[in-house]
C-alpha positions, 0 to 999 in steps of 0.5 A: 100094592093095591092087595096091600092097600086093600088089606089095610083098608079092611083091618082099619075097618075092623080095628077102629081102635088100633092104627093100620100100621099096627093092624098090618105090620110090614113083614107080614105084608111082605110075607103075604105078598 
């Protein structure tokens, strides 16, 4: 959960624009686990 966070937290810096739970679609995080 923590990396999980962690990603989200980075691609909600680098994408302002765009919410974190488009940046970082479920599936992927699952797949990135």
């Amino acid at each position: 959960i923590a990396q999980y966070m962690a990603t989200v937290a980075r691609n909600g810096l680098r994408l302002k624009a765009v919410p974190t739970a488009k940046a970082v679609p479920q599936p992927a995080a699952k797949a990135h686990q």
